[in-house]
C-alpha positions in Angstrom: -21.9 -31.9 -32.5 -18.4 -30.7 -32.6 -18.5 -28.7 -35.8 -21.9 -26.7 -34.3 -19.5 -26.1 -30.9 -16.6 -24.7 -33.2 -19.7 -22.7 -35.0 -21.4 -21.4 -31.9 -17.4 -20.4 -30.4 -16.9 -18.7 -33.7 -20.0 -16.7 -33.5 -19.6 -16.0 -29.6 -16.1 -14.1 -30.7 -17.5 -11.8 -33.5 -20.3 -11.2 -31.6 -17.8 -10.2 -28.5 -15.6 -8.1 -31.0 -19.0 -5.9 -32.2 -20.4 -6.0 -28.4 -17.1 -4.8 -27.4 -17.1 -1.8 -30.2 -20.5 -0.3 -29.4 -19.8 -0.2 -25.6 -15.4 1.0 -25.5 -14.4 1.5 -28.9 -10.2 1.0 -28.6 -9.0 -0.5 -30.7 -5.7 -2.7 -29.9 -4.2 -6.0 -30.6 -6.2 -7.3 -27.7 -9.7 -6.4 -28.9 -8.8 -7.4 -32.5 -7.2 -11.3 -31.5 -10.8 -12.2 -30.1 -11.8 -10.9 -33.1 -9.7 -12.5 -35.6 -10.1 -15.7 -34.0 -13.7 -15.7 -34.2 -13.4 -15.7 -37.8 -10.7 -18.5 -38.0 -13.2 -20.8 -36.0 -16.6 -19.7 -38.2 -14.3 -21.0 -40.9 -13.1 -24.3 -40.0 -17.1 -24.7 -38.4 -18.5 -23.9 -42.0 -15.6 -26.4 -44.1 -16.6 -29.3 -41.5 -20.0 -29.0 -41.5 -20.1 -28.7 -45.6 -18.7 -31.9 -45.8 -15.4 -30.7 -47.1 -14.0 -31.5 -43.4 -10.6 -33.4 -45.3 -9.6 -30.0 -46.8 -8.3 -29.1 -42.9 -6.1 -32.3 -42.5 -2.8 -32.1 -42.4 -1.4 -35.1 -43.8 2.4 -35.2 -43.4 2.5 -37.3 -40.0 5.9 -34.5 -38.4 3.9 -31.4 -39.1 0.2 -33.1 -37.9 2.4 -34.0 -34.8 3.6 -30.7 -34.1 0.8 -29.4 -34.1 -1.3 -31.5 -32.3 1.5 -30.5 -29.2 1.8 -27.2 -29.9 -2.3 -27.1 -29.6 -2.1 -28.9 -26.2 0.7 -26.6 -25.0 -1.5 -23.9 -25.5 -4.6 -25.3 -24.1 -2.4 -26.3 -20.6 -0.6 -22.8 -20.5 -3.8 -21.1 -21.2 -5.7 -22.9 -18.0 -2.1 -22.2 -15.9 -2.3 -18.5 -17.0 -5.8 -18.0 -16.7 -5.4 -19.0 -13.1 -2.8 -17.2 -12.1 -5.1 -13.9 -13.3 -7.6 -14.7 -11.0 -6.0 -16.0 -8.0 -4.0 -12.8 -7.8 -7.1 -10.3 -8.2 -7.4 -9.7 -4.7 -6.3 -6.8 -2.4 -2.7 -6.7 -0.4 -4.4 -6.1 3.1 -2.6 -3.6 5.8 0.2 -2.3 3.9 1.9 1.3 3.9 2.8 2.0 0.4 5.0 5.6 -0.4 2.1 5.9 -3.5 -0.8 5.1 -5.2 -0.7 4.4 -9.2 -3.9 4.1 -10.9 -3.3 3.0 -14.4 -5.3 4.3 -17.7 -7.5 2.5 -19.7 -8.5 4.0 -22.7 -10.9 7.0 -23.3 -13.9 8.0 -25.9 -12.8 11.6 -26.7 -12.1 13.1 -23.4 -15.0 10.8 -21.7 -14.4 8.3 -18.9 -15.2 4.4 -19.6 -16.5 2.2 -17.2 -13.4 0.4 -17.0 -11.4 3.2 -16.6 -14.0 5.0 -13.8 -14.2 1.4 -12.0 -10.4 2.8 -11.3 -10.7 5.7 -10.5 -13.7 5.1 -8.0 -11.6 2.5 -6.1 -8.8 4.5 -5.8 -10.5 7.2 -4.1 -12.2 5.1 -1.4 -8.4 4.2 -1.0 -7.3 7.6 -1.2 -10.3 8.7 1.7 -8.8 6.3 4.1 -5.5 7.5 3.7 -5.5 11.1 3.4 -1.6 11.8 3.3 -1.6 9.3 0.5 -0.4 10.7 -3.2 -1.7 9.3 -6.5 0.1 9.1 -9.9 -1.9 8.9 -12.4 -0.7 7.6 -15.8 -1.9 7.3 -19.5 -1.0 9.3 -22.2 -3.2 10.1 -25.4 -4.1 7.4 -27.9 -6.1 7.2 -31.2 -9.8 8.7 -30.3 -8.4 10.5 -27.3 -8.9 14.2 -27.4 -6.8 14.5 -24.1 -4.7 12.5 -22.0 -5.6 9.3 -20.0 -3.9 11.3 -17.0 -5.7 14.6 -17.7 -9.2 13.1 -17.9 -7.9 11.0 -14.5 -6.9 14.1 -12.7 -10.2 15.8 -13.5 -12.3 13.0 -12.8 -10.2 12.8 -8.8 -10.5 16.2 -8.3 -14.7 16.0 -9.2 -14.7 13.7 -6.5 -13.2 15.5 -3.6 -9.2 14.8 -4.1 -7.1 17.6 -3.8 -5.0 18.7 -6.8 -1.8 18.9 -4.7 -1.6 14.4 -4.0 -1.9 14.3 -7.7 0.9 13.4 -9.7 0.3 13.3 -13.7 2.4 10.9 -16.2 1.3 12.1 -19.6 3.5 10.0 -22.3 2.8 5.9 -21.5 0.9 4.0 -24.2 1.4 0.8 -22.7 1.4 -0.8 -18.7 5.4 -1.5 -19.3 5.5 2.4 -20.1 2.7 3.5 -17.5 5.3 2.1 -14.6 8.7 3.2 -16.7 7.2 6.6 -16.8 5.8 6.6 -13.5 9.1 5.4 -11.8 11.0 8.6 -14.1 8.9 10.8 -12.5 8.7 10.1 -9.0 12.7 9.7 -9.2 12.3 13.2 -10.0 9.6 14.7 -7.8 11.0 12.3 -4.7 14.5 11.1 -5.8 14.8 8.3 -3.0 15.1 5.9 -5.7 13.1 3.1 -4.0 9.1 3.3 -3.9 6.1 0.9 -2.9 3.2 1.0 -4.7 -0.4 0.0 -4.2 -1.9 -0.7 -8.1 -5.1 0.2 -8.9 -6.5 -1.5 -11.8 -9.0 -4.0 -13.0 -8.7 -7.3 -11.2 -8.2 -9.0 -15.1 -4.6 -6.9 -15.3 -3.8 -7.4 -11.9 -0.9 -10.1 -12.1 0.8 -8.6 -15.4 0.6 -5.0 -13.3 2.4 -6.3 -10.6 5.1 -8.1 -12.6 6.1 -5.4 -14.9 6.2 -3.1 -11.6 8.6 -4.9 -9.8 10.9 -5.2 -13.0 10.9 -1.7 -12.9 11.8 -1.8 -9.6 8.5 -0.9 -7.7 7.7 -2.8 -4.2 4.3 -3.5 -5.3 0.9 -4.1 -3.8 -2.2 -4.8 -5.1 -5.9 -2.9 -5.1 -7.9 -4.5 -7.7 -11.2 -2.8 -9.1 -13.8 -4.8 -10.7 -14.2 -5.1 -14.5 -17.3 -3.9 -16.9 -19.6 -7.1 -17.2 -19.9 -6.8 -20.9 -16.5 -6.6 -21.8 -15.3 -9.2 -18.8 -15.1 -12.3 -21.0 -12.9 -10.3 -23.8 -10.7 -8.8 -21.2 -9.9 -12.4 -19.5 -9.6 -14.2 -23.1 -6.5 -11.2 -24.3 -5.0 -10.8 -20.9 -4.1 -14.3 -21.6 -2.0 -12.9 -24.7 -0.7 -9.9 -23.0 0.7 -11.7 -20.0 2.9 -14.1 -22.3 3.6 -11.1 -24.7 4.8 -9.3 -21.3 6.7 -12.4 -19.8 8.9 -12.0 -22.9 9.5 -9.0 -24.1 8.5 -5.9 -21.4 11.8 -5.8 -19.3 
């Protein structure tokens, strides 16, 4: 019964990874762990139910040890971490923030994504309700991109009744560490008061890691999360996971 679990887990990630390509093909270490993983499972599923189960058994006592903990270490901080994701996807209510940052999320050619208009729409109902409110929007241009992530952001505000002059554009980040480095480079520039709160918009999934790598670059920040594409929700729960621990240790 086990073995056909491991099987049916192993097939759900492969399937996710090929889902995932038809509907928002970017491709990052995100998509490609969910992916990758898949595989490992459909491989252990297959050696276990051929009978050749003993192949998998690690048989010096230390190392079977090890990683027996190092497996329940991971189960315990992935239920902690997975937590923490969705407790903190909810909006800071009554706050006065100096600016709005709405974050990229990939494009197909010059073509706004779901993920990326979910965004984009909730930052404007923001922006509507405070109309002396200014926007930086930030993403540069990646593999498949024909223009920038802030260019095609711009355009798409602008379509939808935001005036060119509240928009500020950050054109070089590849990353969220970089969308917030950037960001805070310009506004430093553009403002120069050295000391800005923020209101996030992004997907309620990238939420927490948002605000964390905001305040390290010095942001007073506030959350406005937007909701997530259904059919790449699982995926983008399942590698935020990675990305918050990858972010814990090495984006400062």
């Amino acid at each position: 019964m086990v073995d056909y679990a491991i099987l049916l887990l192993g097939i759900l990630g492969v399937l996710n990874f090929l889902v995932l390509m038809m509907v928002n093909p970017v491709f990052n270490f995100g998509v490609f762990i969910i992916f990758f993983i898949g595989v490992f499972l459909l491989i252990i599923a297959l050696v276990r139910i051929k009978g050749r189960g003993h192949l998998l058994k690690i048989k010096n006592k230390i190392i079977r040890r090890v990683f027996i903990l190092l497996m329940a270490l991971f189960v315990i901080s992935f239920v902690l971490v997975q937590g923490v994701i969705i407790f903190s996807a909810q909006a800071d209510e009554g706050v006065e923030p100096d600016y709005m940052i709405i974050l990229g999320a990939g494009l197909i050619g010059d073509f706004v994504p779901p993920t990326l208009q979910y965004r984009l729409d909730k930052g404007i109902e923001y922006l509507e309700e405070n109309p002396d409110l200014k926007v930086v929007v930030t993403g540069g241009q990646g593999p498949g991109e024909t223009v920038t992530e802030a260019y095609a952001m711009e355009k798409y505000l602008i379509n939808n009744g935001i005036d060119k002059k509240r928009i500020i554009k950050e054109e070089r980040a590849t990353n969220t560490f970089e969308n917030f480095k950037f960001s805070k480079e310009i506004l430093d520039q553009v403002d120069g008061t050295g000391s800005y709160s923020v209101i996030i918009v992004t997907n309620g999934f990238h939420i927490f890691r948002s605000q964390m790598i905001a305040e390290r670059n010095g942001f007073e920040a506030y959350r406005l999360p937007a909701k997530t594409n259904p059919s790449v929700l699982v995926n983008c729960y399942l590698r935020e996971y990675f990305a918050v621990i990858k972010s814990f240790i090495f984006d400062r």
